[in-house]
C-alpha positions as a Python dict, from the first residue, in 0.01 Angstrom:
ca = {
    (1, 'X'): (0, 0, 0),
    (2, 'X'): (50, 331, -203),
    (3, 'X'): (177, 539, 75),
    (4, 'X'): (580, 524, -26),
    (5, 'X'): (750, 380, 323),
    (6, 'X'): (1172, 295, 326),
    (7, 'X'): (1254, -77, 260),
    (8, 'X'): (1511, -276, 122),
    (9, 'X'): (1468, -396, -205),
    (10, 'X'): (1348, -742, -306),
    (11, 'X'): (1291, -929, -636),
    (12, 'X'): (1030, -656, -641),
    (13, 'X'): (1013, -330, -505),
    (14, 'X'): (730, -173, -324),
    (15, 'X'): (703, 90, -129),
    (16, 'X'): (648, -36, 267),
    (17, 'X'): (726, 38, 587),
    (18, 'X'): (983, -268, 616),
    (19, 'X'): (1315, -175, 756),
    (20, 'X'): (1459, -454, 759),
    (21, 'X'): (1528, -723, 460),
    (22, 'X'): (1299, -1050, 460),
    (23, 'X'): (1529, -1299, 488),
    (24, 'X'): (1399, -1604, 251),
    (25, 'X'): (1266, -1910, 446),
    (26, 'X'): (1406, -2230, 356),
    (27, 'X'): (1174, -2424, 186),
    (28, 'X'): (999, -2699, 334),
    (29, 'X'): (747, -2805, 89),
    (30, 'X'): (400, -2882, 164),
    (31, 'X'): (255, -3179, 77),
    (32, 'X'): (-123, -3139, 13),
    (33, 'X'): (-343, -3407, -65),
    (34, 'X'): (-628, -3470, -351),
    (35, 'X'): (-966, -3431, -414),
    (36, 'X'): (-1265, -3258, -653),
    (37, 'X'): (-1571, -3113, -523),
    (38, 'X'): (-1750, -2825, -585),
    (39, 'X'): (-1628, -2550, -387),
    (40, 'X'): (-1880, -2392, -125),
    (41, 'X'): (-1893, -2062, -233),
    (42, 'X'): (-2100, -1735, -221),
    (43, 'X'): (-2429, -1764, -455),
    (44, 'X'): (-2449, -1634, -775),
    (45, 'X'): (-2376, -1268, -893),
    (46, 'X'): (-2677, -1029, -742),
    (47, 'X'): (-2735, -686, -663),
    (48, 'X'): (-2829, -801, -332),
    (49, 'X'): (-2686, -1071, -152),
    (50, 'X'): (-2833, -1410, -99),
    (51, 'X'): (-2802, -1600, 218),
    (52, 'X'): (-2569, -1943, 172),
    (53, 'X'): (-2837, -2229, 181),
    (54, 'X'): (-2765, -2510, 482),
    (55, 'X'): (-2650, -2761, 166),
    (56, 'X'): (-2327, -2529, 114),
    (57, 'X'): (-2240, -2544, 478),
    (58, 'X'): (-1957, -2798, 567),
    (59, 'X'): (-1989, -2972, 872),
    (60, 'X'): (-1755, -2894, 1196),
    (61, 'X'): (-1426, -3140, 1136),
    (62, 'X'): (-1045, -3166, 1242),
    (63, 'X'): (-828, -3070, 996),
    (64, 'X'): (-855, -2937, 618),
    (65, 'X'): (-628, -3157, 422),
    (66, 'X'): (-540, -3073, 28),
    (67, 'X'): (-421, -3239, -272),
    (68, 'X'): (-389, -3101, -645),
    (69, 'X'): (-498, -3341, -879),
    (70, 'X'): (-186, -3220, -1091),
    (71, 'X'): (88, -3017, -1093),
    (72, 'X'): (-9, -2671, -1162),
    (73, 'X'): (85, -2485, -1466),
    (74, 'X'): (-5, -2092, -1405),
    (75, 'X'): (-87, -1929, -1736),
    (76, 'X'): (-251, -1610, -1612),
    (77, 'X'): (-567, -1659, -1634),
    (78, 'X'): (-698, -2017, -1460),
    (79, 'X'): (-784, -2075, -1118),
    (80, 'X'): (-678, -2422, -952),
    (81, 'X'): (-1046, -2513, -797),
    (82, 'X'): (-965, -2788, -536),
    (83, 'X'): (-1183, -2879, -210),
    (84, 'X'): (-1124, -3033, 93),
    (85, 'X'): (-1151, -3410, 221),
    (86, 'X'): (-1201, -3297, 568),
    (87, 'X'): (-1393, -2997, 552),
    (88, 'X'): (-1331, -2706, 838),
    (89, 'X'): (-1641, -2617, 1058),
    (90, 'X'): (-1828, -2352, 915),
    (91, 'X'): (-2183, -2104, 1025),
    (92, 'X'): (-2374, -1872, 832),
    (93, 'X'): (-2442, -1556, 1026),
    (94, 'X'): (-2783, -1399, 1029),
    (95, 'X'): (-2687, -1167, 698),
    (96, 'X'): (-2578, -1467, 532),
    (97, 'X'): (-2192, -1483, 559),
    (98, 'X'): (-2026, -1808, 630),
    (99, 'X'): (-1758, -1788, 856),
    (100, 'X'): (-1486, -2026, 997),
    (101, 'X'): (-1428, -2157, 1337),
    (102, 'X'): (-1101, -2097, 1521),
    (103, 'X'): (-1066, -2295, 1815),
    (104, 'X'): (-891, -2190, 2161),
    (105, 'X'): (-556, -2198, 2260),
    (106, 'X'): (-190, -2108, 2271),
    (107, 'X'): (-18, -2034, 1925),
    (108, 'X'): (319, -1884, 1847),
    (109, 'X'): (276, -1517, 1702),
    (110, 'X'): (551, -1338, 1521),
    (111, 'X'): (830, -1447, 1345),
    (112, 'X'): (1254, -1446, 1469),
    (113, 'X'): (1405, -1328, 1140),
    (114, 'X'): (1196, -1111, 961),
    (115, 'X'): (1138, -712, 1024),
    (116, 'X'): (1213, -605, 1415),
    (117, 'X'): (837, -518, 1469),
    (118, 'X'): (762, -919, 1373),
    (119, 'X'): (959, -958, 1641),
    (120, 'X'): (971, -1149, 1868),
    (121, 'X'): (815, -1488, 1831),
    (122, 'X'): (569, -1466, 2146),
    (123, 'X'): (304, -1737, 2270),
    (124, 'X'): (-49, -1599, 2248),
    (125, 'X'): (-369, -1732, 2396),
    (126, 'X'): (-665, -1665, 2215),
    (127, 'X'): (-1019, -1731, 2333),
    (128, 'X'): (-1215, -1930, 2025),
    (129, 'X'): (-1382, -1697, 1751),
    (130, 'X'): (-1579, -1744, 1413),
    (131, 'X'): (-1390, -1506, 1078),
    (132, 'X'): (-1512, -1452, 769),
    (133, 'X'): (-1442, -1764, 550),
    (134, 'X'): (-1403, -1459, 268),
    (135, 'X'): (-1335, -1084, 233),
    (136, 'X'): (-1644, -860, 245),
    (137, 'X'): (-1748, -866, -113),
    (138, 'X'): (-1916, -542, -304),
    (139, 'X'): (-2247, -729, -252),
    (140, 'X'): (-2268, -820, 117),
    (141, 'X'): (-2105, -453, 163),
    (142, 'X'): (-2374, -313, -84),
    (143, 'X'): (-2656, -512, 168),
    (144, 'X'): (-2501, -252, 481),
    (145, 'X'): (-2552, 48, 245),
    (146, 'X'): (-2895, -28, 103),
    (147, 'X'): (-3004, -89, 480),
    (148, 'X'): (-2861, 320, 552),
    (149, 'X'): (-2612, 187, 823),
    (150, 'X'): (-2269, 187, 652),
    (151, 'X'): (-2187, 493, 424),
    (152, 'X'): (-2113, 381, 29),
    (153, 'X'): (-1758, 339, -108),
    (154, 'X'): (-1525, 673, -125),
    (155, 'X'): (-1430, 515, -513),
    (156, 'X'): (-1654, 295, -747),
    (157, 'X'): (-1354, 187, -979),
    (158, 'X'): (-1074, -78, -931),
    (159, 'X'): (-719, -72, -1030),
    (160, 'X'): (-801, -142, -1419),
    (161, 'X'): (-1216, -114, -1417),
    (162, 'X'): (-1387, 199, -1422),
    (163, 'X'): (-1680, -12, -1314),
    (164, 'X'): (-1624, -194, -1027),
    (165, 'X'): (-1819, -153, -680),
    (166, 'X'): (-2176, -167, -841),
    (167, 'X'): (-2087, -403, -1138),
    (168, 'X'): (-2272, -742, -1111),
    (169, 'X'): (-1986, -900, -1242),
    (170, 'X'): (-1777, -818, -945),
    (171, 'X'): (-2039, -880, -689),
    (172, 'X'): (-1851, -1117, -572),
    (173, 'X'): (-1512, -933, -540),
    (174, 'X'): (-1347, -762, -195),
    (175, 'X'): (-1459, -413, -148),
    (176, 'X'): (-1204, -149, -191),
    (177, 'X'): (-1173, 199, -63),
    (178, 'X'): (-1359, 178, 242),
    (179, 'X'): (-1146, 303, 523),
    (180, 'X'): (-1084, 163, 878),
    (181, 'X'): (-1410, 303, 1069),
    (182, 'X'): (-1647, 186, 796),
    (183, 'X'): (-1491, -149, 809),
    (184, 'X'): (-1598, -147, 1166),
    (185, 'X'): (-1960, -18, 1089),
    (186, 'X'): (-2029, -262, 875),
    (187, 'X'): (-1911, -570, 1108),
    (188, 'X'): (-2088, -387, 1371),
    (189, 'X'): (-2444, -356, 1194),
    (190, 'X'): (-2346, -776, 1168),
    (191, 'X'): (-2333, -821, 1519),
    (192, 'X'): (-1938, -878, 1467),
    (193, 'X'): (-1649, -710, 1466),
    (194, 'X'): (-1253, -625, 1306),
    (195, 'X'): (-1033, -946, 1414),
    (196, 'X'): (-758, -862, 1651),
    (197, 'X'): (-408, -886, 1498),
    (198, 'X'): (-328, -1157, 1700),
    (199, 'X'): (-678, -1336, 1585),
    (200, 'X'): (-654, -1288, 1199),
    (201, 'X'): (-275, -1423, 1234),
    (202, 'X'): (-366, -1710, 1389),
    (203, 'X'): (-700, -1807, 1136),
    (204, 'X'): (-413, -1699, 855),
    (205, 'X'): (-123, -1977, 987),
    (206, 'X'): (-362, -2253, 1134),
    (207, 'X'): (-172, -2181, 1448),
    (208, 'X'): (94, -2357, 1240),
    (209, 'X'): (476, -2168, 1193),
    (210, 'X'): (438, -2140, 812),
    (211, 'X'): (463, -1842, 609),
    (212, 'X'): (166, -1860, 412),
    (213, 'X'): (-172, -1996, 473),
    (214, 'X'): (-98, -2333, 265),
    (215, 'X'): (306, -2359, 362),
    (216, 'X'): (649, -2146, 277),
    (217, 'X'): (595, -2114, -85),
    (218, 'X'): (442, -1824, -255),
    (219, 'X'): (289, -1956, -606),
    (220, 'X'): (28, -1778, -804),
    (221, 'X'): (-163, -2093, -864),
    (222, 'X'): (-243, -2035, -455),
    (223, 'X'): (-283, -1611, -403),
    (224, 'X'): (-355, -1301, -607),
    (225, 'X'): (-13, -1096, -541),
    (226, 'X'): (275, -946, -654),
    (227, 'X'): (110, -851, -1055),
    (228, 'X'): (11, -1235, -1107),
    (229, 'X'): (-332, -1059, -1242),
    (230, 'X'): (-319, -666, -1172),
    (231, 'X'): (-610, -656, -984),
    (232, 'X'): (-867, -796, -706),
    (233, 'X'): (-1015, -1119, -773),
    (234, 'X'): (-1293, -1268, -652),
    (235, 'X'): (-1297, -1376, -319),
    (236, 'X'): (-1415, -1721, -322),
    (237, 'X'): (-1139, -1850, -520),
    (238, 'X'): (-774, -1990, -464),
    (239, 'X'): (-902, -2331, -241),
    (240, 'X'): (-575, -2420, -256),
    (241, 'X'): (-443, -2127, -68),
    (242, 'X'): (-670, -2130, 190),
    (243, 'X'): (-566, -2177, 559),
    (244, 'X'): (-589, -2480, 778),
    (245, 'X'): (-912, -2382, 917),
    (246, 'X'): (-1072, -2308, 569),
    (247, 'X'): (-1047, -1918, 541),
    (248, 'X'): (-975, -1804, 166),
    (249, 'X'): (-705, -1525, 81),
    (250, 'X'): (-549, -1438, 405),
    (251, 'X'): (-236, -1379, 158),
    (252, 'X'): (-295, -1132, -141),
    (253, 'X'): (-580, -972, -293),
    (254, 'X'): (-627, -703, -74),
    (255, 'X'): (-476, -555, 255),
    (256, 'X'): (-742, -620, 582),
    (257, 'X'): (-797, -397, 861),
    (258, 'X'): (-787, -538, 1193),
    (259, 'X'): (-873, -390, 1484),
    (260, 'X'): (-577, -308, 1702),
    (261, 'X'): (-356, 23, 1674),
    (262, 'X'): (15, -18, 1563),
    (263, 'X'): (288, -2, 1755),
    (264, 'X'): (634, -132, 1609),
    (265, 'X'): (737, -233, 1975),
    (266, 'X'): (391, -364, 2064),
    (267, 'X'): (553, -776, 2121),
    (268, 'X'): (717, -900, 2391),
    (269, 'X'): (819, -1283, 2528),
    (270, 'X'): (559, -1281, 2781),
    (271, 'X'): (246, -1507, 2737),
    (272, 'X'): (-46, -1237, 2581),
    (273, 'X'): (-399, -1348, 2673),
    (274, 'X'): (-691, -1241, 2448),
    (275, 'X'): (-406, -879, 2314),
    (276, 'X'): (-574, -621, 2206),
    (277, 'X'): (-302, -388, 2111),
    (278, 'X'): (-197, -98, 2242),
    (279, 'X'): (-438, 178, 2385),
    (280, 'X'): (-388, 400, 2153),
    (281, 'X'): (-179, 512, 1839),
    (282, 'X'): (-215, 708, 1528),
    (283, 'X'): (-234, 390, 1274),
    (284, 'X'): (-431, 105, 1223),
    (285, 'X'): (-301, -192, 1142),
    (286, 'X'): (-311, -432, 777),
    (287, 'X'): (-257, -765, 723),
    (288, 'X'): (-211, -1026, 406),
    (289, 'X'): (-88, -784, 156),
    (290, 'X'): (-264, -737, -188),
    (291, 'X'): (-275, -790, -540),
    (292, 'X'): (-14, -552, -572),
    (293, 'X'): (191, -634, -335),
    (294, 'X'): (517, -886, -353),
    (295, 'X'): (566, -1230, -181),
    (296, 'X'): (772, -1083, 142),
    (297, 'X'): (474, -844, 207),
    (298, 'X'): (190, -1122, 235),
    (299, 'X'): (367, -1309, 496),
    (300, 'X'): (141, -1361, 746),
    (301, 'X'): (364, -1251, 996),
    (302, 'X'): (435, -928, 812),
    (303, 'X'): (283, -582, 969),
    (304, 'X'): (182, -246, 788),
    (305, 'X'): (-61, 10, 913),
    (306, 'X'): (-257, 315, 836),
    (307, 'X'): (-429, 612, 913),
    (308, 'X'): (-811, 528, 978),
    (309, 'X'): (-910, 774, 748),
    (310, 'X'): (-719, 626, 477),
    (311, 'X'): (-862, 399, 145),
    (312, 'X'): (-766, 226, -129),
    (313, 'X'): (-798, -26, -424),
    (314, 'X'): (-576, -235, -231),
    (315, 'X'): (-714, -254, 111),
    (316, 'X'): (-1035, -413, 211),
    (317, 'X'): (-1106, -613, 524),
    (318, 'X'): (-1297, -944, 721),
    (319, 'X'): (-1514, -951, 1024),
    (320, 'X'): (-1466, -1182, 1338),
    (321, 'X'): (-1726, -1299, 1625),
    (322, 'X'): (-1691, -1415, 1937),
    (323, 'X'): (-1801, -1785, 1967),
    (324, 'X'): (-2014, -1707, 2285),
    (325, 'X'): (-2062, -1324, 2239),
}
């Protein structure tokens, strides 16, 4: 986020709403388990986007278990490519997205010691939903705008590349600068729509209490954050960071809209069914933090929000279905 908000200071500084300090989690440790495939991933680099043949979808399973091979070394510049030995359950949507399955049920939203608007920790019901297994790349956006339905980026460039949105090198990336409403135009002309906060928190932590999609530590080898490359990367990388249901940087990379307005007093103790947020509200709320952004901000717990109107090269956003719209 660009937009300078009052925090405390951390190993980093950044300017965010935060009042409060992020208290460090203790670590835990995760132990993930091993195993090399080739990673199911978008198809290669075009102008227009090609749909994801049947062979790259996984078939519907349990629970995605991960091992590294070895003990990652980050040197700035590799990716850790690592796959799954139980693979989550995946669809491909009629534009050719694949997206993951989140199943129904009761999982614990919020967090008890991190800023007061995290707070409390609250049991939500959701109703099961498909999200995207990625961020909406500059080529599956590009697909919206070629069809006339959604309107074209408000900026071409990234961070550091003065050729960005309509590079074929970076089909593959998140779109950037595309504000809140033409997030939702483009899920819409999908047949889909922005998650719900409480939806893309729950595909983020598995419905597990962990602080990042893969556990409590934040590693470069696993997200794009905090300067560990200066910029968006593409969005079908970092299998080691995804979630337990298979959906790829839910921490890092870029900000996501989701649908609901923000309200810092919005949680309560009460059981939520299916929330929506509040009614109405002057910001929009982001989730996952970005490329720029340090480890306390992609918590998956942590809250910021915006003005609909507002863009930038750090804030890009996923789409969610019902699973019987």
């Amino acid at each position: 986020m660009e937009k300078a908000k009052a925090r405390p200071a951390l190993e980093r500084t950044k300017p965010l709403r935060k009042r409060n300090p992020w208290i460090a989690v203790g670590v835990f440790g995760l132990v993930i388990v091993a195993c090399v495939i080739p990673s199911p991933i978008l198809p290669a680099p075009s102008e227009t986007p090609v749909a994801v043949t049947a062979s790259e979808t996984a078939l519907p399973t349990r629970t995605a278990t991960l091992e590294p091979s070895s003990t990652p070394t980050w040197t700035g510049t590799e990716v850790i490519e690592a796959t799954l030995t139980f693979l989550p359950d995946y669809r491909i949507d009629d534009e050719g997205v694949p997206m993951a399955y989140v199943p129904a049920g009761i999982f614990a939203m919020g967090s008890d010691r991190g800023s007061a608007d995290e707070q409390p920790i609250h049991p939500v019901n959701l109703d099961a939903f498909y999200i995207d297994k990625f961020e909406v790349t500059n080529g599956f956006y590009e697909a919206c705008v070629e069809a006339e339905v959604c309107q074209p980026v408000k900026k071409k460039n990234s961070a550091t590349r003065r050729s960005y949105y309509d590079h074929r090198r970076y089909v593959r990336f998140p779109v950037i600068f595309v504000d809140w409403n033409m997030a939702q135009t483009y899920c819409e002309w999908r047949e889909a729509r922005l998650p719900t906060e409480a939806e893309w928190e729950k595909a983020a932590r598995g419905g597990m209490n962990v602080t990042y999609p893969w556990g409590d530590d934040p590693d470069c080898n696993l997200a794009n954050y905090g300067g560990c490359l200066g910029d968006t990367s593409s969005a079908t990388i970092y299998d080691l960071g995804q979630s337990r249901y298979g959906v790829y940087n839910m921490a890092g990379n870029v900000w996501e809209w989701v649908s609901d307005w923000y309200a810092d007093d919005y949680y309560g103790p009460a059981l939520q069914d299916n929330p929506q947020g509040p009614d109405t509200g002057n910001e929009k709320v982001l989730r996952g933090g970005s490329w720029k952004d340090d480890y306390a901000e992609m918590r998956s717990v942590n809250r910021e929000a915006e003005t609909p109107a507002y863009s930038s090269n750090t804030i890009g956003f996923r789409c969610a279905k019902d699973e019987n719209p």
